[in-house]
Backbone as CSV, one residue per row, in Angstrom:
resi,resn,N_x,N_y,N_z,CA_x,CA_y,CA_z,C_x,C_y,C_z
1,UNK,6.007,-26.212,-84.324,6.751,-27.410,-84.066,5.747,-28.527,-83.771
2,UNK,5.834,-29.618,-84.301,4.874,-30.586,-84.588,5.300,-32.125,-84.243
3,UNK,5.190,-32.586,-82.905,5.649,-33.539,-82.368,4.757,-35.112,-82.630
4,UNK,5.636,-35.834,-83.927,4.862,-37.137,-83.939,5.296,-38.016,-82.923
5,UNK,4.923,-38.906,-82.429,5.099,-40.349,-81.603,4.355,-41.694,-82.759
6,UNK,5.616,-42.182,-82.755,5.482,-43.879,-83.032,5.429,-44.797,-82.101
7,UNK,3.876,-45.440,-81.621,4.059,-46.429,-80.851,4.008,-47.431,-81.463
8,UNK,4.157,-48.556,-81.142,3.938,-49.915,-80.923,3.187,-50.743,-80.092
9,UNK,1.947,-50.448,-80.241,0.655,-50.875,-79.323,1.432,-52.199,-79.309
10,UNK,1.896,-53.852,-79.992,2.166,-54.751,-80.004,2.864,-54.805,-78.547
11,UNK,4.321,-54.635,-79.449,5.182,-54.486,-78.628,4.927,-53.927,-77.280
12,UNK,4.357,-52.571,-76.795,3.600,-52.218,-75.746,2.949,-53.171,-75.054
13,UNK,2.240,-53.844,-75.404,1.448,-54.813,-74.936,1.854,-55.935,-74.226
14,UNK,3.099,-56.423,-75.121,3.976,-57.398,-74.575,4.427,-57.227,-73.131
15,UNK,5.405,-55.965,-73.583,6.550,-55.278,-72.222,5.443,-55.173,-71.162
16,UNK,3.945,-54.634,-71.203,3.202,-54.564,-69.753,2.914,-56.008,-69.424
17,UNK,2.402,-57.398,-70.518,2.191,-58.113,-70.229,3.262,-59.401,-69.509
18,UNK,4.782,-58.976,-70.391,5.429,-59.570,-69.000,5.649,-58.752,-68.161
19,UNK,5.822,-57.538,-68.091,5.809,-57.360,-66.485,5.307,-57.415,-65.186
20,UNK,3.671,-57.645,-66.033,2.852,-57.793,-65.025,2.967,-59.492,-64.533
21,UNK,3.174,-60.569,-65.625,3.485,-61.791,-65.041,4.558,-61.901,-64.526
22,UNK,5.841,-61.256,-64.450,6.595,-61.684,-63.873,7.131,-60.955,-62.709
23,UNK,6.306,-59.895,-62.211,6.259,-58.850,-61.004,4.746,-59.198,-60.617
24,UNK,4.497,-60.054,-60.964,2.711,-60.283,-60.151,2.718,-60.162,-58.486
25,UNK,3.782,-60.791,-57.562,3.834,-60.485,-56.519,4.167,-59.102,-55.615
26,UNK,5.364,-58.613,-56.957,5.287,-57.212,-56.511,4.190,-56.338,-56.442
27,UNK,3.675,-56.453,-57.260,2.417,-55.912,-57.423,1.348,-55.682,-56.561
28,UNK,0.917,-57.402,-56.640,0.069,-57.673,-55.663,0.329,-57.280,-54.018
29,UNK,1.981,-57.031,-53.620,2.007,-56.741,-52.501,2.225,-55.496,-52.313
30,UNK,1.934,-54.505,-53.707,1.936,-53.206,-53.301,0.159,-52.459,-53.285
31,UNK,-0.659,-53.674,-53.906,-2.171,-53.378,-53.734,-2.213,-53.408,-52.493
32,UNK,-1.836,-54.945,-51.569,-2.019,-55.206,-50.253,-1.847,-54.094,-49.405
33,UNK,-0.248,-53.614,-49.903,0.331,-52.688,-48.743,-0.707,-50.985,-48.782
34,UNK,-1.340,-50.844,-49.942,-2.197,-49.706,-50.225,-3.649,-49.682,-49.531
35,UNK,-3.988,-50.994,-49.401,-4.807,-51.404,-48.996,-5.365,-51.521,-47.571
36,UNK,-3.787,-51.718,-47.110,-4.018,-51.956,-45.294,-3.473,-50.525,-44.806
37,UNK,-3.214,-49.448,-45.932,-2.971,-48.165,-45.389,-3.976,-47.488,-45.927
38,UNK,-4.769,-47.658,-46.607,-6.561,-46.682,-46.007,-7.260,-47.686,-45.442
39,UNK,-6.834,-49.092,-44.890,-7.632,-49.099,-44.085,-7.316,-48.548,-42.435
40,UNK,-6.073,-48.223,-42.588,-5.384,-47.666,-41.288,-5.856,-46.265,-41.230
41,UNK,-6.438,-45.797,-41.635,-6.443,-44.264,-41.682,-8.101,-44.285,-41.698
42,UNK,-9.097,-45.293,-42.108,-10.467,-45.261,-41.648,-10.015,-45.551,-40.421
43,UNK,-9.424,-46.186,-40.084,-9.292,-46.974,-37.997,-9.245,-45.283,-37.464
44,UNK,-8.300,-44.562,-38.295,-7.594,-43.653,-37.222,-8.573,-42.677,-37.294
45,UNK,-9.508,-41.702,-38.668,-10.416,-41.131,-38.444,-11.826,-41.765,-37.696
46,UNK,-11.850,-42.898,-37.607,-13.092,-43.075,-36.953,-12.810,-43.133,-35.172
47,UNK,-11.759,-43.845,-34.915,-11.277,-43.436,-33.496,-10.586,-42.351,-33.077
48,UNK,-9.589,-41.084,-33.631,-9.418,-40.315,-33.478,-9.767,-39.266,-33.494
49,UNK,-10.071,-39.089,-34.674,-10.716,-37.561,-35.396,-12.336,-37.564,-35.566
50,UNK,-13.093,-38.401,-34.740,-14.280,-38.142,-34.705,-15.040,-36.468,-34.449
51,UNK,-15.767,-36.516,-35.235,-16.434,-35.018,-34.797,-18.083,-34.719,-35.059
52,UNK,-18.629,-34.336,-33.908,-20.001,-33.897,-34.235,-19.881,-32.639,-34.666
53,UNK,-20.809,-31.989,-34.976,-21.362,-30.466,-35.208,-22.507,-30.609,-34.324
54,UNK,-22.972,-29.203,-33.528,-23.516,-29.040,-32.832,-25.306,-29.490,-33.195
55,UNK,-25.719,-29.756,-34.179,-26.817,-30.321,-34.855,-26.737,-31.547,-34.386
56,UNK,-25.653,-32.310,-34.812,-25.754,-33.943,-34.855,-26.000,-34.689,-33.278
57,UNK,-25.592,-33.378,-32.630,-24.767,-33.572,-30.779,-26.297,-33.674,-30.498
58,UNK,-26.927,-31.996,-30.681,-28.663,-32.306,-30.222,-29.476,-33.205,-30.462
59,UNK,-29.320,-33.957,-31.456,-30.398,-35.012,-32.238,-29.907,-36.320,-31.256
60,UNK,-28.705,-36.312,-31.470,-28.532,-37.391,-30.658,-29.123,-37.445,-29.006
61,UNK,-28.537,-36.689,-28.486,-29.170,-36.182,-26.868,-30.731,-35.971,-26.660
62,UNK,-32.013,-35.821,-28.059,-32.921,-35.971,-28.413,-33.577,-37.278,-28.293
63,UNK,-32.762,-38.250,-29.039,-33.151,-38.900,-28.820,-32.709,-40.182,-28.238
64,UNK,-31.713,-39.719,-27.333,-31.535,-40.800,-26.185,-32.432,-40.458,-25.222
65,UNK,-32.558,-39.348,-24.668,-33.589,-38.922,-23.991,-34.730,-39.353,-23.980
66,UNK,-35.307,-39.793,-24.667,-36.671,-39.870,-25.420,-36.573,-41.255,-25.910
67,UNK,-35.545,-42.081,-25.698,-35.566,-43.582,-26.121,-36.474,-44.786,-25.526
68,UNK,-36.666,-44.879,-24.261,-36.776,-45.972,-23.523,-37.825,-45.498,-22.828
69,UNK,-39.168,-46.508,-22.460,-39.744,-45.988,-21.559,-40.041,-47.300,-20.980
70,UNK,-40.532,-47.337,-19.685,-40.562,-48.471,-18.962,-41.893,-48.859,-19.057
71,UNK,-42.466,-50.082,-19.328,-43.708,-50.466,-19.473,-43.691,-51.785,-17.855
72,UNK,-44.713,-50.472,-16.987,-44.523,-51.216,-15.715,-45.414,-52.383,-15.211
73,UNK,-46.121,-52.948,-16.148,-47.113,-54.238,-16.198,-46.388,-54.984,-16.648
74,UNK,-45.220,-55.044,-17.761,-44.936,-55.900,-18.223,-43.502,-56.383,-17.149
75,UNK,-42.832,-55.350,-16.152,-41.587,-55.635,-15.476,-42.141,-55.931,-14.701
76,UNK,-43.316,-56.125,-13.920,-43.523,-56.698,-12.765,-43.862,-58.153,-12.701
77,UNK,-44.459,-58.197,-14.453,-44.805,-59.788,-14.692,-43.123,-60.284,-14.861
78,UNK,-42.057,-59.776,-15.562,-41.077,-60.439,-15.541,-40.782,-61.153,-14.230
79,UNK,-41.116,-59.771,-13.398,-40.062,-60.169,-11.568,-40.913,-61.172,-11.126
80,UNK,-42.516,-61.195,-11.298,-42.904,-62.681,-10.657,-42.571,-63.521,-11.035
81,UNK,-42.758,-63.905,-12.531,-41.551,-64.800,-13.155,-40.495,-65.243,-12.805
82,UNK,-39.761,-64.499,-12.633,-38.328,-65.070,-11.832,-38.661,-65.474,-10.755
83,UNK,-39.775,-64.689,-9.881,-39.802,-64.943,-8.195,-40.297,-66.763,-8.143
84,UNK,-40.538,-67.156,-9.002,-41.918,-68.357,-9.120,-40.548,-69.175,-9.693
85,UNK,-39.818,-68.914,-10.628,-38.547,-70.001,-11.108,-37.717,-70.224,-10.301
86,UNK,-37.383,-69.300,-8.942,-36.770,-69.243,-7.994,-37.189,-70.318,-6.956
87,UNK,-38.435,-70.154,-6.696,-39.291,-70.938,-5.632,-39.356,-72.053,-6.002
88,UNK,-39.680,-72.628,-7.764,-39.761,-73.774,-8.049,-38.366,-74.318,-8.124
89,UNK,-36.921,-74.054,-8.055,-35.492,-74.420,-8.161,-35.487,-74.686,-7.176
90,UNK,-35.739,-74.176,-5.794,-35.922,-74.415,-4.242,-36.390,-75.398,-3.590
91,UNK,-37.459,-75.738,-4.481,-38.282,-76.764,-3.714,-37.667,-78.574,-3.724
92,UNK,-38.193,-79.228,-2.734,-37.292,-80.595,-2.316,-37.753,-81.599,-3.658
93,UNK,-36.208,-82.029,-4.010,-36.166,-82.730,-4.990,-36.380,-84.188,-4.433
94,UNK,-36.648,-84.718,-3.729,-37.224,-86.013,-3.244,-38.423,-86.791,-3.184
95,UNK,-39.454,-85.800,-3.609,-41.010,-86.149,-3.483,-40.953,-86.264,-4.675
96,UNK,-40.103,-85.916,-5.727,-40.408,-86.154,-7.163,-40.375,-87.612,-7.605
97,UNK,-41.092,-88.038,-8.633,-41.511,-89.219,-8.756,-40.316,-89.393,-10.357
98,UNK,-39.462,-90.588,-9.657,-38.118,-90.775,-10.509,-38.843,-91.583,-11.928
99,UNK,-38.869,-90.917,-12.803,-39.138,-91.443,-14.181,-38.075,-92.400,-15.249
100,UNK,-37.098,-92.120,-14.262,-35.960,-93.508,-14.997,-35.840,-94.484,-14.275
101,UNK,-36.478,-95.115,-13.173,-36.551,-96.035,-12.603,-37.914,-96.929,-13.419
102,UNK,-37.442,-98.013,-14.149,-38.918,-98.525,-14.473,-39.467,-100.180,-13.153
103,UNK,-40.441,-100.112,-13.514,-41.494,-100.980,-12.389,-41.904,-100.584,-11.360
104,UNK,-41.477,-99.833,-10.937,-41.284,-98.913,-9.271,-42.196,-97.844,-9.568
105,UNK,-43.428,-98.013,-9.615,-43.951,-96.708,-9.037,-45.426,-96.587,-9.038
């Protein structure tokens, strides 16, 4: 048994091409709606269904451990720093010599 089909690529062509112009919104709001439902489902596996394997757990705990080390020449120069911006914010603003006053000085 030997099944021919007669298309009509033309005609075919037509029937998708108005449907697609004249359902363009349908359309388009069924890409949208496809669209904002995998992006709902990355939201939900990345906040829900997160999972390490016991490999990924160690590497990580590796190297947080092992992240940061304190370089104690350079935090002590910070804290004088501050201690010295502190002292200079403190000091009496009256002996200063007013630079928007002109002739006076």
């Amino acid at each position: 048994m030997e099944i021919k089909l007669a298309i009509d690529y033309k005609s075919l062509n037509k029937k998708v091409a108005h449907f697609i112009v004249h359902r363009s919104s349908l359309i388009l709001f069924g890409v949208g709606l496809l669209f904002l439902g995998y992006c709902v489902l990355i939201w939900y596996q990345d906040v829900y269904s997160y999972a390490w394997d016991e490999v990924k757990t160690q590497e990580y705990m590796n190297n947080k451990n092992a992240g940061t080390n304190l370089n104690r020449v350079k935090f002590e120069k910070a804290l004088k720093d501050v201690e010295r911006r502190v002292e200079e914010s403190q000091k009496n603003v009256e002996n200063v010599k007013d630079i928007f006053r002109l002739g006076q000085g």
